[in-house]
C-alpha positions as CSV (number, residue, x, y, z in Angstrom):
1,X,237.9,-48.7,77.2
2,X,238.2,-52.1,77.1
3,X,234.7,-54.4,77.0
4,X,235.1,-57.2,79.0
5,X,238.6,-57.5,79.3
6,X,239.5,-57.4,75.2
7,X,242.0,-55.0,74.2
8,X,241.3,-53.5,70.3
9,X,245.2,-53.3,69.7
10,X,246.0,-56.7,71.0
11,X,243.1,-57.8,69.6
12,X,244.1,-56.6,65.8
13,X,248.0,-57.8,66.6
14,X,246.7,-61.6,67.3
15,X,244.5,-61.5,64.0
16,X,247.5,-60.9,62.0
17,X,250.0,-63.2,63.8
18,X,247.3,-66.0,63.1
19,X,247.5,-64.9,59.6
20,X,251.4,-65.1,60.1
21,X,251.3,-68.1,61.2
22,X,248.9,-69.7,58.6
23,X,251.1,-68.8,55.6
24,X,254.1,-70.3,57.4
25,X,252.2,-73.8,56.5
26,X,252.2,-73.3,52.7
27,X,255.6,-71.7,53.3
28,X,256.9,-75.1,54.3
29,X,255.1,-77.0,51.2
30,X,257.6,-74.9,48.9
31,X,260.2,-75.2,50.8
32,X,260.1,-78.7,51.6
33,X,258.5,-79.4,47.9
34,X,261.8,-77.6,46.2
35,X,263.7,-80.1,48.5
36,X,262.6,-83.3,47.2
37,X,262.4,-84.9,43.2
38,X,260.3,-83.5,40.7
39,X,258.4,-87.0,41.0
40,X,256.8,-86.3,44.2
41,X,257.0,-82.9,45.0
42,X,252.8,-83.0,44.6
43,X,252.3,-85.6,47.3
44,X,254.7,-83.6,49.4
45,X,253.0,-80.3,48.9
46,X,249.7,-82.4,49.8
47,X,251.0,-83.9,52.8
48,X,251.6,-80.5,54.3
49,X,248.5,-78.4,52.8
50,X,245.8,-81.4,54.0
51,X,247.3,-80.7,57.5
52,X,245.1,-77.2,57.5
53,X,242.1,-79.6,56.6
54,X,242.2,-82.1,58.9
55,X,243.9,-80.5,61.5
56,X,241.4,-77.8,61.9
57,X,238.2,-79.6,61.8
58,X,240.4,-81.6,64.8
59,X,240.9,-79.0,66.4
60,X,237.2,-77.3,66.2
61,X,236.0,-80.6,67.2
62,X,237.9,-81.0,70.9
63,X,241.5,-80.7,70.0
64,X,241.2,-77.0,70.9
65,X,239.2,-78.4,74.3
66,X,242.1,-81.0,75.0
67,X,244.7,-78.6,75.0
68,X,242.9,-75.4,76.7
69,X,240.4,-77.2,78.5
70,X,240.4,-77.4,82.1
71,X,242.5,-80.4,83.7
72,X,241.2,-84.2,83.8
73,X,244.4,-85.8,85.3
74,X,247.2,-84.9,82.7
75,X,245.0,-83.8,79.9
76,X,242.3,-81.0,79.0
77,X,238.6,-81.7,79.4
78,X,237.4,-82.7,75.9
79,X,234.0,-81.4,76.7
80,X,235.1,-77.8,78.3
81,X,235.1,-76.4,74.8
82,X,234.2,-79.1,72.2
83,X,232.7,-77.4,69.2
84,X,234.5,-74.2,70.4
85,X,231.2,-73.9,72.6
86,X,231.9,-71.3,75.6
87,X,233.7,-69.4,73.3
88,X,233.2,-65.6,72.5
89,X,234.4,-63.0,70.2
90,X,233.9,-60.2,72.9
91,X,235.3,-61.9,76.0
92,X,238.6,-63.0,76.6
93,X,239.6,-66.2,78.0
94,X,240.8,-65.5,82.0
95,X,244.3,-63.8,81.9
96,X,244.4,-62.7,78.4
97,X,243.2,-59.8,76.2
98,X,242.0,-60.8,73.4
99,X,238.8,-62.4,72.3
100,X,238.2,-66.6,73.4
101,X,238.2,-67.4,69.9
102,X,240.6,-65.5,68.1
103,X,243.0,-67.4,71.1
104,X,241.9,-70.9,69.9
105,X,242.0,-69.6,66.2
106,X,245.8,-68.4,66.9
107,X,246.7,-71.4,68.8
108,X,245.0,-73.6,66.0
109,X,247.7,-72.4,63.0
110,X,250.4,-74.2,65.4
111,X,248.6,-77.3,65.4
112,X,248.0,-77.2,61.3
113,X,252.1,-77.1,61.2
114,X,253.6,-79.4,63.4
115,X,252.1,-82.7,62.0
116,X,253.5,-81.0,58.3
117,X,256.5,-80.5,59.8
118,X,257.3,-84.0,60.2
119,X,256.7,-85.0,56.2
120,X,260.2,-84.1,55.8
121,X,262.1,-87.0,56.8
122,X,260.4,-89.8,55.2
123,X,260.2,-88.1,51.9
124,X,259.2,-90.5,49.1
125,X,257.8,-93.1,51.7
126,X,254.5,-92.3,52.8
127,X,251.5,-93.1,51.5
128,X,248.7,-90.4,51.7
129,X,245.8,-92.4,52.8
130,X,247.8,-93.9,56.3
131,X,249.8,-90.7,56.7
132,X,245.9,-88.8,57.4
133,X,244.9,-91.2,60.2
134,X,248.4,-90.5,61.3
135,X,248.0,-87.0,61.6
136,X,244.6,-87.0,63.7
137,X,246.1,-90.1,65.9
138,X,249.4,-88.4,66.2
139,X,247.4,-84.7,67.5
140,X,245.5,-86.9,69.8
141,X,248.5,-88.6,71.9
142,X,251.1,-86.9,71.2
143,X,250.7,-82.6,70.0
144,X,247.7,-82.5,72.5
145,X,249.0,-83.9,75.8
146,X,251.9,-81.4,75.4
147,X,250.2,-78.6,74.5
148,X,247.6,-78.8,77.8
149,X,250.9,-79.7,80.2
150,X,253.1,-76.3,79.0
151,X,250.7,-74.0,77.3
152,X,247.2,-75.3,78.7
153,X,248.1,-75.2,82.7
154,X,249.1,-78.7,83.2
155,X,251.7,-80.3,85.5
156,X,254.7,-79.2,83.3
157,X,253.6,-75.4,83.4
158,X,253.1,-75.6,87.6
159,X,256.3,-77.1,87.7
160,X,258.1,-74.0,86.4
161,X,258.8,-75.5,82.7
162,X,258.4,-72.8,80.1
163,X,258.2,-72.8,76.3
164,X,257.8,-69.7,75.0
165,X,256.3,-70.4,71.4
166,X,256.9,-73.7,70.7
167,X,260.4,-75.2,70.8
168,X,259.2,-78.2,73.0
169,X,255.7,-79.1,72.1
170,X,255.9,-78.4,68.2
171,X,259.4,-78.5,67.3
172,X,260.7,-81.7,69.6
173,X,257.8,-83.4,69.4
174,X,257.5,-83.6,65.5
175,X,261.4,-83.5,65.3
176,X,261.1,-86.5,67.4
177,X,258.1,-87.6,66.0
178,X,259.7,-87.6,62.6
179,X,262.9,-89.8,64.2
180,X,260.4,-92.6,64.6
181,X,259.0,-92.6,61.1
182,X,262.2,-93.5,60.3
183,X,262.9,-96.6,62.2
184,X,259.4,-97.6,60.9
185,X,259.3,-97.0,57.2
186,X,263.6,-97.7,56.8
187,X,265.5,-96.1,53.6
188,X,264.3,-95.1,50.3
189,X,265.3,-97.5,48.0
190,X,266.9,-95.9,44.8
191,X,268.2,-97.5,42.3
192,X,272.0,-97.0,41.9
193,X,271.1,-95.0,38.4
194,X,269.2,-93.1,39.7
195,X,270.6,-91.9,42.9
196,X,271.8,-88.7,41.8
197,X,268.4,-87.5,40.5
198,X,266.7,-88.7,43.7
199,X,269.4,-87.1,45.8
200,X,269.0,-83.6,44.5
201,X,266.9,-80.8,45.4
202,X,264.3,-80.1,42.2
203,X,263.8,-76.7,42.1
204,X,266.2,-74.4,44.5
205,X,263.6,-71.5,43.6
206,X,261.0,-73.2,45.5
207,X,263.3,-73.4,48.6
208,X,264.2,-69.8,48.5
209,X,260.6,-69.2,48.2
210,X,259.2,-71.4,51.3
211,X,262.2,-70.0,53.3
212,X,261.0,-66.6,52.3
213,X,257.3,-67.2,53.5
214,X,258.2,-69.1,56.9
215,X,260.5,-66.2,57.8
216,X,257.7,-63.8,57.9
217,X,255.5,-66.1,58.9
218,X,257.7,-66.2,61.8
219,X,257.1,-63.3,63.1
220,X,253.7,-64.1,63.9
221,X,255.0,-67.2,65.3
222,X,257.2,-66.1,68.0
223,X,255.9,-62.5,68.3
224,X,252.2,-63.6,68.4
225,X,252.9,-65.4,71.4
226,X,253.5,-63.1,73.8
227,X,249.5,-62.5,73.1
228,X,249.4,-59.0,73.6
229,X,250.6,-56.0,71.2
230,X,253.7,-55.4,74.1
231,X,257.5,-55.1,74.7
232,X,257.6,-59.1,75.0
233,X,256.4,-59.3,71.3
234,X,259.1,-56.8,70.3
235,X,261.4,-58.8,72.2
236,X,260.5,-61.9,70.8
237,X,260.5,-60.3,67.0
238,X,264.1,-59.2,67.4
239,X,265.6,-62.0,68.8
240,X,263.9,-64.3,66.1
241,X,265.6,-61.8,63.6
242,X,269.1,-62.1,64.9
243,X,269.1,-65.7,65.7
244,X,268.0,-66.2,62.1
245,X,270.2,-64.1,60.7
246,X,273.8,-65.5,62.5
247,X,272.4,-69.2,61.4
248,X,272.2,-68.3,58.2
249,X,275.2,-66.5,57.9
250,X,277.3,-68.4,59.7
251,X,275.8,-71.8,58.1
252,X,276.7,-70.6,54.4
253,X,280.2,-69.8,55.7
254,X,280.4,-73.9,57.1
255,X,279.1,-75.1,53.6
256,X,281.9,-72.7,52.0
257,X,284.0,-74.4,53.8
258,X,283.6,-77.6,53.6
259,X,282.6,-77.5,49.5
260,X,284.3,-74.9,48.3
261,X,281.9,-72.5,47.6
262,X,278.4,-70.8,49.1
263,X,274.7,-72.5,48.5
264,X,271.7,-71.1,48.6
265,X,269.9,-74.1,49.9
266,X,272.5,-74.2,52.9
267,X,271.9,-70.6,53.2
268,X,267.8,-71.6,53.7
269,X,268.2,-74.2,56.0
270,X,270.8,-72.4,58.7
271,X,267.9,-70.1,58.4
272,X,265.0,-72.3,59.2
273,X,267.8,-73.9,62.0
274,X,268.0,-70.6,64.3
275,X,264.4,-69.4,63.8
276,X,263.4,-72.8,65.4
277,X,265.9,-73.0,67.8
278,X,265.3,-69.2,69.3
279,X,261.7,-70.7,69.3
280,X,260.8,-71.7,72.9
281,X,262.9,-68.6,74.4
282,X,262.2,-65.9,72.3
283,X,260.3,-63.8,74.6
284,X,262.8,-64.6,77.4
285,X,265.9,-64.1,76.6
286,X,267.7,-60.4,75.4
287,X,269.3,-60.1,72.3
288,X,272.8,-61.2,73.2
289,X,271.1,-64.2,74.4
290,X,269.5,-64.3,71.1
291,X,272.8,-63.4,69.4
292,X,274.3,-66.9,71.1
293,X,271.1,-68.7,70.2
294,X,271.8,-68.4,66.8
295,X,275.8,-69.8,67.0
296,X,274.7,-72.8,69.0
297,X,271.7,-73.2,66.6
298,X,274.5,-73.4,63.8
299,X,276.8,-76.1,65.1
300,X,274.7,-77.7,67.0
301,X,272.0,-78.5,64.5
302,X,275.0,-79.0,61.6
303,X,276.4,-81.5,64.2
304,X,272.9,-83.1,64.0
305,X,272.5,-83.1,60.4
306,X,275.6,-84.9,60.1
307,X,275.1,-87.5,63.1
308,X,271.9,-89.0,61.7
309,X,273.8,-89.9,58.2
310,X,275.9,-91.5,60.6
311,X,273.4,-93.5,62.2
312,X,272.6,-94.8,58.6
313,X,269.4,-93.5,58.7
314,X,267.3,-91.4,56.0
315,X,266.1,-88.1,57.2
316,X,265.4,-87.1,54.1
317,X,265.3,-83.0,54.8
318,X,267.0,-83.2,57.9
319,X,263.8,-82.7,60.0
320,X,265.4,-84.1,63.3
321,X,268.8,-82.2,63.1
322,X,267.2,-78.9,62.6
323,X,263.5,-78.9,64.2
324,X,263.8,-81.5,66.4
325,X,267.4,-81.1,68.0
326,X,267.0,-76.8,67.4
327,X,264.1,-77.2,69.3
328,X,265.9,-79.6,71.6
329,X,268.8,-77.1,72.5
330,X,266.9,-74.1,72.6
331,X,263.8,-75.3,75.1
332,X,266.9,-76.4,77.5
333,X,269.5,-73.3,77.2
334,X,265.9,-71.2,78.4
335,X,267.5,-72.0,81.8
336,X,270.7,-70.1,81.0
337,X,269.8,-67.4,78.9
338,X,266.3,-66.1,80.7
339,X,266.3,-62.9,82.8
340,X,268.5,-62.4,85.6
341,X,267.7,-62.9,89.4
342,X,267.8,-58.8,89.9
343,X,264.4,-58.8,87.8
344,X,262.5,-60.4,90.8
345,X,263.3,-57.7,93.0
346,X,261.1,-54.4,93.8
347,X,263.3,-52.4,91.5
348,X,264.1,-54.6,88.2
349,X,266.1,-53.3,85.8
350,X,265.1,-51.8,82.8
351,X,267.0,-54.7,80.8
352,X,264.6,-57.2,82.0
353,X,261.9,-58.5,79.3
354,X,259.6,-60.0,82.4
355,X,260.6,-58.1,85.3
356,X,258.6,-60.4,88.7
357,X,257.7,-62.9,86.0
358,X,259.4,-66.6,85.6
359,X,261.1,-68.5,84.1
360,X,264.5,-66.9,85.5
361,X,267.8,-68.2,85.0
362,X,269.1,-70.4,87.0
363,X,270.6,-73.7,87.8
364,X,267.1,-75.1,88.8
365,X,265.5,-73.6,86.1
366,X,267.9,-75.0,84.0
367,X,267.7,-78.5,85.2
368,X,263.6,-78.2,84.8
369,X,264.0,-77.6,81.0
370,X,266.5,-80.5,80.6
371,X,264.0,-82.9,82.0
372,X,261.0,-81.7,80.2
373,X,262.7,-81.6,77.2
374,X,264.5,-84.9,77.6
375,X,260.9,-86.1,78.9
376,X,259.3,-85.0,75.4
377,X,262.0,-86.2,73.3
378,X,261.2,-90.3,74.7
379,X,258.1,-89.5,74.7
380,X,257.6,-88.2,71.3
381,X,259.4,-90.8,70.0
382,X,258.0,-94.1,71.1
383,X,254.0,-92.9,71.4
384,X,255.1,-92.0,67.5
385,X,256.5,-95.1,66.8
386,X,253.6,-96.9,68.5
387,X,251.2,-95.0,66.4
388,X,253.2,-95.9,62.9
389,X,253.6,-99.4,64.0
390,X,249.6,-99.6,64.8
391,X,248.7,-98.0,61.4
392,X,251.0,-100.1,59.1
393,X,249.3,-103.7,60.7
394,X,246.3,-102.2,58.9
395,X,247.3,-101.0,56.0
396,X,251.3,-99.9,53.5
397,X,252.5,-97.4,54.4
398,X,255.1,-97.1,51.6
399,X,254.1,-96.4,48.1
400,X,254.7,-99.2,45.9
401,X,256.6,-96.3,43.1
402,X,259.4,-94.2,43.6
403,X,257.3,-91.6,41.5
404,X,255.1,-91.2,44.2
405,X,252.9,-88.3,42.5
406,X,251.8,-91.0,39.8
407,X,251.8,-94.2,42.0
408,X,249.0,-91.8,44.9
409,X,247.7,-89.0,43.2
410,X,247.6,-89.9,39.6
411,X,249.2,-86.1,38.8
412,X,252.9,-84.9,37.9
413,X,254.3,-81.1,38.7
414,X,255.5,-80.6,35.3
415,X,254.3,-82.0,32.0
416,X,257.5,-81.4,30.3
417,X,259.8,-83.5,29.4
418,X,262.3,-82.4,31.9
419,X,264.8,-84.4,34.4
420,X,263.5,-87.5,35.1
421,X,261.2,-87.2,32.3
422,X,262.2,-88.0,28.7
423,X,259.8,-88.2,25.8
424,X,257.5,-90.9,26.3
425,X,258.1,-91.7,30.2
426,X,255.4,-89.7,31.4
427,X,252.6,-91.8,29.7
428,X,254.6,-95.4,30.8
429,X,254.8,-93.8,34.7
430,X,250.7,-93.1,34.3
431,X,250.4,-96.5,32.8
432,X,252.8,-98.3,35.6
433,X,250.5,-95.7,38.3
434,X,247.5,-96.9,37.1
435,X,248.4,-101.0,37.1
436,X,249.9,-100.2,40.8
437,X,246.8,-98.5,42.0
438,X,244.3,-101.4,40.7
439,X,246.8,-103.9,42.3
440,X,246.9,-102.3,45.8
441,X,243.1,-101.4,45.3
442,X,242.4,-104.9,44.9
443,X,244.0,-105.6,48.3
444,X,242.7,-103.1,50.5
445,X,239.6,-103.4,48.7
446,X,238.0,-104.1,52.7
447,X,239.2,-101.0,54.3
């Protein structure tokens, strides 16, 4: 019997999904590490892992409270349930079945990601000192207000908006969020020597790897969110499977194409693309929905990819074109794709995922997505821009190296001489660290 509304099955699903959903966050240090140089795959690494740190004594704090907590205005009550107090491990939260805090435990593994997510796209330009006020500030205006208005009850939700695990408020807003790091922080500047090093993935292992670890993890990401151990979650597992699976495939068969032969890293990324596109519908749509999620996630995102080099600007791993804009598309073709109007009736058919429950599709549910999606997208982007802007008046945000591991963290991945790293280099780049450090010590000496 269940004891005060907690359910022992749904109860043991959620713990795992959290645990999903917590490896997916060193999943992406690998796979975004293997991305970048062998001269700063450390501070990327960093930059994602310190996200579980600061993000989750955030969140204990009243980052929990301000997304969950009940409405002041357009934003949760930081006092509802600062310090998690209110919170119980045998009584679930009002509509739910598992335990208060194992809910803000779950939810807390998507805020650890979505700030990582962003360290992408400026790659190599990021300074680790500004970029850990930039995480807290950026949760605070930006992760949180979204989370409370489509997950938390706010005005977005009563509306009728839906996103199922996160295609709006983690994957727009740090794909977008990651477009404004870009206008702030400009290219990297690489010297015309050593442009090909720079260029080139390090260590295509690592990708594989981080791919490998964000897929599963995914399955606590999507799945988890239905919040119950039910036919949604199955749902939402299968469709995350298939979308993946015609991204990837159909991804390797673009970069065959277009290079003359099949990569593994293109095979990773088409991956990533349709996992995060069948994101915020996942529990929503069937799997022929599902099926075309994961096309659209493949040209569409490619499409992306390809605009921003366009643009001229340096999205180092592509964060925009395939979180931000998979994100994008997916949150708004929930209006198309969703059950059909027959599952509001008396007798729904046995096709329908959420037979008398919203979102259905429609052409006013597909206009409600649009705007909220187009509404987070702007937003996103300046409130992140503001933020950047703010933090670089009071201190660099660019390291003063191109071998960033040396220049912030006084460390190198491998102490071989390999690539970049000839006989002797590694004790000038320590040498040249340590002078740069001293320097810009000496001038931020009063913060």
């Amino acid at each position: 019997m269940p004891l005060n509304g907690v359910e022992a099955a749904d109860t043991a699903f959620i713990l795992i999904c959290a645990a999903l959903v917590q490896l997916m966050t060193p999943g992406l240090a690998f796979f975004y590490g293997g991305l970048v140089k062998d001269t700063s795959v450390l501070t990327m690494m960093m930059q994602c892992f310190i996200s579980m740190g600061v993000t989750s004594i955030f969140w204990f704090l009243f980052g929990f409270s301000l997304c969950f907590g009940e409405s002041v205005g357009f934003f949760g009550n930081p006092w509802t349930y600062m310090a998690l107090r209110g919170l119980s491990v045998h009584e679930a939260l009002p509509g739910q079945s598992i335990p208060g805090l194992l809910f803000m435990a779950y939810q807390g593994m998507f805020a650890v990601i979505t700030p990582a997510l962003m360290t992408g796209a400026f790659a190599d330009r990021f300074r680790f000192k500004p970029y850990l006020f930039f995480i807290v500030l950026w949760l605070l205006f930006v992760y949180c207000p979204w989370c409370h208005w489509l997950w938390g009850g706010g005005f977005l939700y009563q509306w009728g908006c839906r996103d199922f695990a996160g295609g709006i408020v983690v994957h727009v807003t740090a794909g977008f969020g990651a477009l404004a790091s870009l206008f702030v922080v400009g290219k990297r500047e690489i010297p015309e020597h050593e442009k090909d090093h720079h260029r080139k993935p390090h260590n295509v292992p690592f990708v594989a790897l981080g791919t490998a670890l964000l897929w599963f993890g995914w399955f606590g990401f999507n799945p988890g969110s239905a919040l119950a151990c039910n036919g949604v979650a199955v749902a939402a597992a299968v469709n995350s499977e298939i979308a993946a699976s015609v991204s990837t495939f159909l991804w390797l068969l673009i970069e065959w194409i277009r290079l003359g032969r099949p990569t593994l890293i293109g095979l990773c990324v088409g991956a990533i693309a349709g996992l995060a596109t069948i994101t915020p519908a996942a529990g929503f749509v069937e799997p022929s929905g599902a099926f075309v999620y994961g096309l659209v996630a493949t040209f569409f995102c490619f499409a992306s990819c390809e605009l921003i080099k366009q643009m001229g600007l340096d999205d180092a791993l592509d964060v925009w074109g395939v979180h931000g804009m998979g994100g994008w598309i997916g949150s708004i073709l929930l209006g198309a794709f969703a059950d059909s109007s027959e599952c509001m009736g008396a007798s729904p058919p046995s096709i329908c995922l959420n037979p008398g429950v919203p979102p259905y599709r429609s052409w006013e549910q597909l206009g409600k997505q649009t705007v909220a999606t187009l509404f987070c997208s702007v937003y996103s982007l300046a409130v992140s821009w503001v933020l950047l802007k703010a933090i670089s008046m009071c201190m660099p945000l660019k390291p003063q190296s191109l071998h960033v591991d040396l220049h912030e963290h006084h460390e190198v991945a491998y102490h071989s001489p390999i690539r970049s790293y000839m006989p002797g280099t590694e004790q000038k780049l320590q040498h040249q660290g340590s002078q740069e450090s001293q320097s810009s010590s000496s001038s931020e000496s009063w913060f």
